[in-house]
C-alpha positions as CSV (number, residue, x, y, z in Angstrom):
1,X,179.6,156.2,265.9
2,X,182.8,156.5,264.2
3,X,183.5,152.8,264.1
4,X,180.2,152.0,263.0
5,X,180.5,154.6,260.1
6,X,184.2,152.8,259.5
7,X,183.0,149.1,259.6
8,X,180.0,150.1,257.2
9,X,182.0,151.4,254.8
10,X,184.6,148.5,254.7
11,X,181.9,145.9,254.5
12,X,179.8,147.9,251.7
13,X,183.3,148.4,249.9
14,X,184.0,144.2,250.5
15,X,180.3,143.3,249.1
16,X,180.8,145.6,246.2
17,X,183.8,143.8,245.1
18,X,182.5,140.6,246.0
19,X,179.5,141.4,243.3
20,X,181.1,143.1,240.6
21,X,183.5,140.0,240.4
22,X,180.9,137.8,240.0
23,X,181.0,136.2,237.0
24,X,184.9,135.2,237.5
25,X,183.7,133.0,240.8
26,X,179.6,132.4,240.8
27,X,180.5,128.8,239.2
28,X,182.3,128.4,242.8
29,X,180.8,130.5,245.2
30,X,176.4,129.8,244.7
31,X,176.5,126.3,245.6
32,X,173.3,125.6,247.6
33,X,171.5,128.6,246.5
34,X,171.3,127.8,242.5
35,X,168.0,126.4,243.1
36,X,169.1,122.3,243.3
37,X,169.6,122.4,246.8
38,X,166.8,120.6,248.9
39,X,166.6,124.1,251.5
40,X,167.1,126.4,249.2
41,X,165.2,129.1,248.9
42,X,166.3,130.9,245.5
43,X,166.4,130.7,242.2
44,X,168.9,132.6,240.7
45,X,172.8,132.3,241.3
46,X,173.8,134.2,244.1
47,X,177.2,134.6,245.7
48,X,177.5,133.3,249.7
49,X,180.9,135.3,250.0
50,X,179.4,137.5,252.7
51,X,181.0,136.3,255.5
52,X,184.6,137.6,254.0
53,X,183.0,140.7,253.7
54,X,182.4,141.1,257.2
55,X,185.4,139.6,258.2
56,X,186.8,142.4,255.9
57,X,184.8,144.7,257.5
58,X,186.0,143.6,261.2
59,X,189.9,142.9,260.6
60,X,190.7,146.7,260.5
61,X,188.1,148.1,262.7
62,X,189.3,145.9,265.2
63,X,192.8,147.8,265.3
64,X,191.4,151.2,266.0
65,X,189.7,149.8,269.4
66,X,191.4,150.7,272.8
67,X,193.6,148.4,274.0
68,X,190.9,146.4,276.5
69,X,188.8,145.8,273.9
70,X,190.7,145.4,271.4
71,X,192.4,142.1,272.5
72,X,188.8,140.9,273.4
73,X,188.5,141.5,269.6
74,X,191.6,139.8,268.7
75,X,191.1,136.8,270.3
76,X,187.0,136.5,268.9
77,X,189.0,136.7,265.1
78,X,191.6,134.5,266.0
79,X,189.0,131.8,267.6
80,X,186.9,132.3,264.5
81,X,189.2,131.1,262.4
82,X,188.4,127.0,262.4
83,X,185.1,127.9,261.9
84,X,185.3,130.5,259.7
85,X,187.4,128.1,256.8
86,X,185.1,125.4,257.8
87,X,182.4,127.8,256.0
88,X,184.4,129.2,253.5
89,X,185.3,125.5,252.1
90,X,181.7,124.8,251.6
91,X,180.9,128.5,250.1
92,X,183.7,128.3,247.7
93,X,182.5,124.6,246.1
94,X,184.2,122.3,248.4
95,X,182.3,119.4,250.0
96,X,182.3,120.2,253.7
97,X,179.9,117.6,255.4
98,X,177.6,119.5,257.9
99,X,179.1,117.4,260.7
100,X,182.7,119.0,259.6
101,X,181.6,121.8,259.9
102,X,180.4,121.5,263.2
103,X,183.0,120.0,264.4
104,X,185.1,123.2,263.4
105,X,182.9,125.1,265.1
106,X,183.6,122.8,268.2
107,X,187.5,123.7,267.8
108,X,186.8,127.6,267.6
109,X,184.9,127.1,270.4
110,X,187.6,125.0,272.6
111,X,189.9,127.5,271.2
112,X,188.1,130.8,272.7
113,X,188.0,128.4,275.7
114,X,191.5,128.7,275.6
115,X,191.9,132.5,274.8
116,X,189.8,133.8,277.0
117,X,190.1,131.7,280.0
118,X,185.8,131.5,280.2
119,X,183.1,128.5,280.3
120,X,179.6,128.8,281.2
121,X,179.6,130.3,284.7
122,X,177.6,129.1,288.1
123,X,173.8,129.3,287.3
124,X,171.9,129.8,290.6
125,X,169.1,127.8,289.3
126,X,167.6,124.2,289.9
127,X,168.9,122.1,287.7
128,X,172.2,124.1,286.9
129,X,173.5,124.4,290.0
130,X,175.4,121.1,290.3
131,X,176.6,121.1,286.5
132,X,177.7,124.8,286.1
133,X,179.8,124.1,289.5
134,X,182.2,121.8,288.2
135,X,184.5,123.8,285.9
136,X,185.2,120.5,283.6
137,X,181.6,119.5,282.7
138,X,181.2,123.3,282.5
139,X,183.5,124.1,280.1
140,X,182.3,121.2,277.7
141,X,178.9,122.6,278.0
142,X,180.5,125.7,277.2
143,X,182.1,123.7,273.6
144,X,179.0,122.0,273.2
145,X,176.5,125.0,273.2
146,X,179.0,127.1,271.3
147,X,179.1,124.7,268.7
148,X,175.4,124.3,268.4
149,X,174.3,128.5,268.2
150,X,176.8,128.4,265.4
151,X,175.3,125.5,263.4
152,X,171.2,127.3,264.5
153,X,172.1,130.3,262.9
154,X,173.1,128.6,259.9
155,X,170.2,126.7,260.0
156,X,168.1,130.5,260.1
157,X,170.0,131.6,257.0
158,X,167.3,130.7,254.6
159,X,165.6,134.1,253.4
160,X,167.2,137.3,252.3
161,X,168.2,139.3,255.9
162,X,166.8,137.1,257.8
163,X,170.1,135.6,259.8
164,X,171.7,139.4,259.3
165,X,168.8,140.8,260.6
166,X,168.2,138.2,263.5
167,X,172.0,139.0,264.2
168,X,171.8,142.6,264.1
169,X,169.0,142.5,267.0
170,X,170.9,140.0,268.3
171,X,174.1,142.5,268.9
172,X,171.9,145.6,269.6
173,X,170.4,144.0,272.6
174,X,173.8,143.1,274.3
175,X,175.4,146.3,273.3
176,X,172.2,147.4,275.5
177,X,173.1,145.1,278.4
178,X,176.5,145.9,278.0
179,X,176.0,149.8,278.6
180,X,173.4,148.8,281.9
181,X,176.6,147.4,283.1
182,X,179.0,150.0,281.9
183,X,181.1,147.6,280.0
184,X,182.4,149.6,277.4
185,X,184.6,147.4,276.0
186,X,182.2,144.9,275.2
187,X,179.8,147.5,273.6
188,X,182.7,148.5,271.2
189,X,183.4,145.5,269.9
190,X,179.5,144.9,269.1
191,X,179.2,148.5,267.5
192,X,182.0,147.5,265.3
193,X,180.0,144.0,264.6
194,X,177.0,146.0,263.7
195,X,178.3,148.2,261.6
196,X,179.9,145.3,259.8
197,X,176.6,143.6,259.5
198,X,174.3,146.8,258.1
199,X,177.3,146.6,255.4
200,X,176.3,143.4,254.1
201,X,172.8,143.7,254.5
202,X,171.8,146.6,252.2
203,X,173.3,143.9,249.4
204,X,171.0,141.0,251.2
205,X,168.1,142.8,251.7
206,X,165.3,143.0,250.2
207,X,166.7,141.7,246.8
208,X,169.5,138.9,248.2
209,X,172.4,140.3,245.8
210,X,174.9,138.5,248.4
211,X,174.4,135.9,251.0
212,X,176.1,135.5,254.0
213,X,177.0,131.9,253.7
214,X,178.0,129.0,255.9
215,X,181.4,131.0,256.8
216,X,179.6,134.2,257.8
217,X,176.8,132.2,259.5
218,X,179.0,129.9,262.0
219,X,181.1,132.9,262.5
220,X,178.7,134.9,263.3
221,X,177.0,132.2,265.9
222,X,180.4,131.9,267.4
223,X,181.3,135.7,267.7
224,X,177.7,136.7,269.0
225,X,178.1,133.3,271.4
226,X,181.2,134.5,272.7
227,X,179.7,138.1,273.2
228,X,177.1,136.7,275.8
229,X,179.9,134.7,277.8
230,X,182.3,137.5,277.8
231,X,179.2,139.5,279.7
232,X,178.0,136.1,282.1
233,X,181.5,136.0,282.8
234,X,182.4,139.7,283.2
235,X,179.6,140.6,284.9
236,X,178.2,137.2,287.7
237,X,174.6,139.9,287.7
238,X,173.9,138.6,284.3
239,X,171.0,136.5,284.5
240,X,172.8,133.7,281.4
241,X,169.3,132.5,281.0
242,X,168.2,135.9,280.0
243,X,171.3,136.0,277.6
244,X,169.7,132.6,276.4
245,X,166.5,134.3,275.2
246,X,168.4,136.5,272.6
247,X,169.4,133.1,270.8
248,X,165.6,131.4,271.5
249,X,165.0,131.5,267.6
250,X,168.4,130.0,266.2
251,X,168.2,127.3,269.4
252,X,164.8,126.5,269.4
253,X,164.2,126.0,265.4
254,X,167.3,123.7,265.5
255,X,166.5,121.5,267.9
256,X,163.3,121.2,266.4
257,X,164.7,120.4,263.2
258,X,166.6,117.7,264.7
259,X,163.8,115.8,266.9
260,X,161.5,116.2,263.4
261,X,164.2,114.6,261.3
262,X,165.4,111.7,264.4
263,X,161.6,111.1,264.7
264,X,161.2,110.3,260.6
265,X,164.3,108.6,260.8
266,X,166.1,110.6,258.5
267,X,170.0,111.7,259.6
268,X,169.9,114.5,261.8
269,X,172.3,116.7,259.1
270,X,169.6,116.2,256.6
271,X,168.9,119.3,255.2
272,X,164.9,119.6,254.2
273,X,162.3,122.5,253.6
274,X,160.5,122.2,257.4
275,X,162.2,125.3,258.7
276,X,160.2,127.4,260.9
277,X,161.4,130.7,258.2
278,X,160.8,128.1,254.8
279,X,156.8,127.1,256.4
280,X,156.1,130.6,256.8
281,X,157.8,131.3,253.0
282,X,155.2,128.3,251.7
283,X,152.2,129.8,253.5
284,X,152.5,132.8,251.9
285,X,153.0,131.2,248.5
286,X,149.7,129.1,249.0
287,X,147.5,131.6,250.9
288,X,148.4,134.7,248.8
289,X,150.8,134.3,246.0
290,X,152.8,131.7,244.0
291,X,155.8,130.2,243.9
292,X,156.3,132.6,240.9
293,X,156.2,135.7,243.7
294,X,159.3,133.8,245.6
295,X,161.0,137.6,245.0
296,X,157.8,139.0,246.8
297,X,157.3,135.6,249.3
298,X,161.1,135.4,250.5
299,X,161.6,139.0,252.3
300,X,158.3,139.7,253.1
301,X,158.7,136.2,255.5
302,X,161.7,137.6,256.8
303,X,159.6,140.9,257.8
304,X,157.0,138.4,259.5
305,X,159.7,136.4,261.6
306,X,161.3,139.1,262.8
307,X,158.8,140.7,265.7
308,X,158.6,137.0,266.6
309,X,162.9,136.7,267.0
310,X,162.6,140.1,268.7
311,X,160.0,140.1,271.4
312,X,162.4,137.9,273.5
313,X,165.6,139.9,273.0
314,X,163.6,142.9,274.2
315,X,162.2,140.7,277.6
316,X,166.1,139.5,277.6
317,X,167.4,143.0,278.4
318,X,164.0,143.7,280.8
319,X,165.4,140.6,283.1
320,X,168.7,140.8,282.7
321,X,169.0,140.2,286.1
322,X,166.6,138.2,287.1
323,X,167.1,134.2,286.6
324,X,163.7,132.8,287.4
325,X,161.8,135.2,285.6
326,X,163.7,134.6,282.1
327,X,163.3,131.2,282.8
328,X,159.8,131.3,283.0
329,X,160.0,133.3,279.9
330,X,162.0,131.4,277.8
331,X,159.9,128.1,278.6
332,X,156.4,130.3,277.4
333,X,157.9,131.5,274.3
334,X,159.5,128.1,273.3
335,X,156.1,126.3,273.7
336,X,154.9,129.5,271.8
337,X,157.4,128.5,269.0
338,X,156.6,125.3,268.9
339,X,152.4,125.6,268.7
340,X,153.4,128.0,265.6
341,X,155.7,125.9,264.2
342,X,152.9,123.0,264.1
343,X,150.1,125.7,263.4
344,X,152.4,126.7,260.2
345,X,152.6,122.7,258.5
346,X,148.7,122.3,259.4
347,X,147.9,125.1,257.3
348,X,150.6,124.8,254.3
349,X,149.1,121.0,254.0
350,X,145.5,121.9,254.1
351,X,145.1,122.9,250.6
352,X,147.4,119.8,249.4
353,X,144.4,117.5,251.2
354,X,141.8,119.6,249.4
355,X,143.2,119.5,245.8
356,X,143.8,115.3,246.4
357,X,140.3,114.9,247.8
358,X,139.0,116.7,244.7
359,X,141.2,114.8,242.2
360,X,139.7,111.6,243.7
361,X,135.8,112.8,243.7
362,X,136.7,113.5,240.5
């Protein structure tokens, strides 16, 4: 509890400074969230600095760890780091092209690779048997997917606590599967992440006083995606598809956003307003509010996603152990995702065809 209580404090402290400064760096540090941006979601100004404030909240916390876990700890920060400035350039003003930043998200993956010594281990499961048994193909896998949770929780970082939140859950349920297998370590480190990310979020939520930005959303996808391999890897009775289900949100709105934006033939780094979180956000504004609410609209979607996010964290830690059954999970709740997702643009476009069909009566 104490290294909750310590990281909280640190990260509360680091947002507090972050937002009394304000007027010396908002010119620098709102880009993206001043309202011109094509996905954004805001109107008003808002600093994306909260990644240094958990980073602040982390650096120190991670030195009062025992020694086990707090090289585990070391080498997550030190990995981070690629990633981490790949954010912080874009945050700050700079122009850091969303393939640049994935690719630094690609090095901080390579580079935990490294560190560690851990890929993607062997999957006893049809269709992953052959490619997670060759310790090559595995371990770019193991760059590939890296690199790809930490661009999907970007992606999610859209509405005030939604990412945090999501991330949060995220941490809670492997600190769960961590205890089940008595990996203390592990659960340390994650209670220290936590407490880091409550810190942040009483300045994000409800109002969005702080964001977490592009350097606290990849490092946060790498550090949580570097979690679930340290447990697949420490602990072979880990089902890694059931570790999959804690990410299904980030992964599955991603790749979505991907196909949607190959099949219009627009580049796949197009950012656009077809997120899963910004549908929901656009429903509520047509169905029972106005764009005028957005300070009503914004959280109140994130309070909607989140028993969705959830339910498959909570079945992740029910069949930890058990490979087939979190497969079959995982494919119901993607196809669940997906007949939303579609269910969602039906309805937002409905009343755009009514209003044109009257104009044209008319």
């Amino acid at each position: 509890m104490s290294l909750f209580i310590f990281a909280w404090a640190i990260s509360v402290l680091a947002c507090f400074a972050i937002y009394v400064t304000k007027p010396l760096h908002i010119r620098y540090t709102a880009k993206g969230h001043s309202g011109s941006a094509v996905q954004s979601s805001h109107h008003i100004p808002t600093p994306r600095l909260g990644g240094l404030a958990i980073l602040v909240g982390l650096l120190p916390g991670v030195f009062l760890l025992d020694d086990q876990a707090q090289q585990l700890g070391l080498w997550m920060l030190i990995s981070s780091i690629p990633v981490f400035l790949g954010g912080l350039g874009e945050d700050i003003g700079v122009d850091i092209k969303p393939l640049q930043r994935l690719l630094a998200s690609l090095v901080s993956a390579a580079l935990a690779v490294v560190l560690f010594g851990y890929w993607v281990p062997y999957v006893d499961f049809p269709g992953l048997r052959l490619i997670t048994s060759m310790g090559l193909i595995s371990i770019i896998i193991t760059i590939i997917v890296s690199g790809g949770i930490c661009h999907a929780v970007n992606l999610i970082d859209g509405l005030n606590g939604l990412s945090i939140c999501w991330a949060i859950c995220a941490a809670i349920t492997m600190a769960m599967i961590a205890l089940n297998v008595n990996d203390i370590a592990v659960f340390r480190l994650l209670i220290l992440l936590i407490g880091a990310l409550v810190g942040i979020l009483c300045w994000n939520f409800p109002l969005g006083k702080l964001f977490l930005g592009d350097a606290g959303a990849y490092t946060l996808g790498h550090a949580l995606a570097w979690i679930a391999l340290l447990l697949m890897n420490r602990h072979p009775e880990i089902s890694p598809l059931a570790l999959l289900l804690i990410f299904l949100w980030p992964i599955t709105d991603m790749l979505l956003s991907m196909m949607r934006r190959k099949r219009s033939g627009k580049p796949i780094g197009q950012p656009d307003r077809l997120h899963f979180h910004q549908m929901v956000m656009r429903l509520l504004e047509i169905q029972f509010f106005t764009r005028s609410r957005r300070k009503l609209t914004n959280p109140l979607g994130t309070i909607i996603i989140l028993p969705l996010a959830i339910v498959p964290m909570v079945l992740a830690v029910v069949y930890q152990r058990q490979t087939g059954a979190a497969a079959v999970v995982l494919c119901g709740f993607v196809a669940l995702f997906v007949g939303s997702y579609l269910w969602a643009v039906r309805r937002a476009r409905q009343p755009v065809y009514r209003r044109s069909r009257k104009l044209k009566s008319s």
